[in-house]
N, C-alpha and C positions, 0 to 999 in steps of 0.2 A: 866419752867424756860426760861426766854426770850437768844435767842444766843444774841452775842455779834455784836454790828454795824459793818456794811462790812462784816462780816462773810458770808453773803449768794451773794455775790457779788464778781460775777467770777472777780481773781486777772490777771496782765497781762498774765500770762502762762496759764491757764484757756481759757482767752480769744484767746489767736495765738490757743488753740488745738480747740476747737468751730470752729475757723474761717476752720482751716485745713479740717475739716468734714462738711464744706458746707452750715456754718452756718450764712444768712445774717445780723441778728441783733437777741440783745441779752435785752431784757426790762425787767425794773422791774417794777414790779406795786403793788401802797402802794395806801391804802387811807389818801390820803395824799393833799393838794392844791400845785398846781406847782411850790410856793416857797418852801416849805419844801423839796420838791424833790429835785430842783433844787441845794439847798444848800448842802444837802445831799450827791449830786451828787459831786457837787465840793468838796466837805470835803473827799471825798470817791475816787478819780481822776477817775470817770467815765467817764470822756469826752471823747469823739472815742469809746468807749466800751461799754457801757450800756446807752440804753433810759431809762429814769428815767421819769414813768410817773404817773403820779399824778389823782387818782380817787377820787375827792372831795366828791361827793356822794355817793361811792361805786357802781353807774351805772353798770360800766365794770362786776367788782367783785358779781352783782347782776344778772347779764346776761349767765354769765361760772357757777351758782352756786358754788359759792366759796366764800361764805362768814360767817363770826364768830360773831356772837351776844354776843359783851362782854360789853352790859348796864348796867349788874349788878354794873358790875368791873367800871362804869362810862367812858365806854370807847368808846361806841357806838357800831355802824355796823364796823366791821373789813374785812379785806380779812384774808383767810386761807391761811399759805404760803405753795406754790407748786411751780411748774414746770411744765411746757407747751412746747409741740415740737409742732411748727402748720407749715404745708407745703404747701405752696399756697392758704393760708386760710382754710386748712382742719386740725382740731387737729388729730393728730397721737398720741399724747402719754399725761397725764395727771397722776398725783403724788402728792398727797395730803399727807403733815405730819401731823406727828400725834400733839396733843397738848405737846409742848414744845420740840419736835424733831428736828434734822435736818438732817437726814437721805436722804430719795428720793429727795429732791427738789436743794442737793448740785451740782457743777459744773461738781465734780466727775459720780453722779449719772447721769446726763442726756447723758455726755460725752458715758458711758455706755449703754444708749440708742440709740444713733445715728448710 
Protein backbone atom coordinates (compact mmCIF):
# COMPACT_ATOMS: atom_id res chain seq x y z
CA UNK A 1 0.00 0.00 0.00
CA UNK A 2 1.58 3.21 -1.25
CA UNK A 3 1.72 6.03 1.90
CA UNK A 4 0.15 9.00 1.37
CA UNK A 5 2.12 12.20 -0.75
CA UNK A 6 4.33 14.25 1.88
CA UNK A 7 3.91 11.65 4.26
CA UNK A 8 7.61 10.77 4.09
CA UNK A 9 8.66 14.45 4.15
CA UNK A 10 9.95 15.87 7.28
CA UNK A 11 7.13 18.69 8.20
CA UNK A 12 8.39 21.97 9.67
CA UNK A 13 8.92 20.61 13.33
CA UNK A 14 10.74 17.60 12.02
CA UNK A 15 12.68 19.74 10.16
CA UNK A 16 13.96 22.50 13.31
CA UNK A 17 14.61 18.78 15.38
CA UNK A 18 17.03 17.53 12.30
CA UNK A 19 18.62 20.93 12.03
CA UNK A 20 19.04 21.00 16.19
CA UNK A 21 21.12 17.64 15.96
CA UNK A 22 23.42 18.83 13.29
CA UNK A 23 21.78 18.12 10.43
CA UNK A 24 22.97 20.17 7.19
CA UNK A 25 20.60 19.07 4.64
CA UNK A 26 17.89 16.96 4.27
CA UNK A 27 17.14 15.33 0.24
CA UNK A 28 14.87 13.22 -1.09
CA UNK A 29 15.43 11.36 -3.94
CA UNK A 30 12.69 9.79 -6.27
CA UNK A 31 13.21 8.68 -9.76
CA UNK A 32 11.80 11.09 -10.84
CA UNK A 33 13.01 14.06 -13.78
CA UNK A 34 13.64 17.54 -12.04
CA UNK A 35 10.24 18.89 -12.95
CA UNK A 36 8.27 16.35 -11.27
CA UNK A 37 10.44 17.00 -8.08
CA UNK A 38 10.51 20.25 -8.40
CA UNK A 39 6.71 20.64 -8.46
CA UNK A 40 6.45 18.13 -5.95
CA UNK A 41 8.52 20.11 -3.94
CA UNK A 42 6.51 23.18 -4.21
CA UNK A 43 3.16 21.39 -3.81
CA UNK A 44 4.87 19.84 -0.70
CA UNK A 45 6.46 23.58 0.76
CA UNK A 46 9.84 22.05 0.72
CA UNK A 47 11.61 24.98 -0.07
CA UNK A 48 14.49 25.76 2.72
CA UNK A 49 13.87 22.20 3.78
CA UNK A 50 14.28 19.44 1.61
CA UNK A 51 16.54 18.98 -1.71
CA UNK A 52 14.26 17.44 -3.88
CA UNK A 53 16.18 15.53 -6.22
CA UNK A 54 15.34 14.03 -9.19
CA UNK A 55 17.06 10.64 -10.48
CA UNK A 56 15.85 10.29 -14.03
CA UNK A 57 17.61 7.17 -14.61
CA UNK A 58 17.79 5.75 -11.31
CA UNK A 59 21.82 6.30 -11.65
CA UNK A 60 21.92 7.45 -7.87
CA UNK A 61 19.49 4.66 -6.74
CA UNK A 62 21.62 2.09 -8.96
CA UNK A 63 24.98 3.14 -7.36
CA UNK A 64 23.56 2.82 -3.14
CA UNK A 65 21.87 -0.50 -4.32
CA UNK A 66 18.55 0.64 -3.68
CA UNK A 67 16.58 -0.09 -6.15
CA UNK A 68 12.94 -1.78 -6.90
CA UNK A 69 12.24 -3.55 -10.34
CA UNK A 70 8.53 -2.85 -10.62
CA UNK A 71 8.27 -3.51 -14.77
CA UNK A 72 5.88 -6.03 -14.10
CA UNK A 73 3.56 -3.36 -12.42
CA UNK A 74 4.73 -1.20 -15.67
CA UNK A 75 6.42 0.95 -13.57
CA UNK A 76 10.00 0.51 -14.35
CA UNK A 77 13.30 0.70 -12.16
CA UNK A 78 12.19 2.45 -8.77
CA UNK A 79 14.19 3.56 -5.76
CA UNK A 80 13.46 1.50 -2.52
CA UNK A 81 12.44 4.08 0.09
CA UNK A 82 14.86 4.47 2.92
CA UNK A 83 16.85 6.74 4.81
CA UNK A 84 20.31 7.66 4.65
CA UNK A 85 22.61 9.39 7.62
CA UNK A 86 25.88 10.12 5.33
CA UNK A 87 28.54 12.34 7.39
CA UNK A 88 31.21 13.89 5.46
CA UNK A 89 30.41 11.60 2.52
CA UNK A 90 30.66 8.51 4.72
CA UNK A 91 27.17 6.55 5.23
CA UNK A 92 26.74 5.86 8.83
CA UNK A 93 23.33 4.58 8.96
CA UNK A 94 21.08 3.04 6.03
CA UNK A 95 17.28 1.78 6.48
CA UNK A 96 15.49 0.05 3.86
CA UNK A 97 11.44 -0.36 4.29
CA UNK A 98 10.04 -3.00 3.76
CA UNK A 99 7.48 -3.18 0.68
CA UNK A 100 4.57 -0.94 1.58
CA UNK A 101 5.94 0.26 5.04
CA UNK A 102 6.95 3.24 6.69
CA UNK A 103 8.51 2.35 9.54
CA UNK A 104 12.59 3.10 9.56
CA UNK A 105 12.77 5.57 6.88
CA UNK A 106 10.20 8.21 8.94
CA UNK A 107 11.61 11.58 10.31
CA UNK A 108 10.88 9.98 13.61
CA UNK A 109 13.03 7.17 12.89
CA UNK A 110 16.30 8.66 11.80
CA UNK A 111 15.68 11.61 14.40
CA UNK A 112 16.28 8.34 16.70
CA UNK A 113 19.34 7.55 15.00
CA UNK A 114 21.21 10.60 15.31
Amino acid sequence: MPIQVGQALPNASHHDKLKSKGVDEVWCVSVNDAFVMGSWGRELGAKGKVRMMGDGNAEFSKAVDLTLDLTARGLGLRSNRYAMIVDNGIVKHVAVEAPGAFDVSSAEAVLAKL
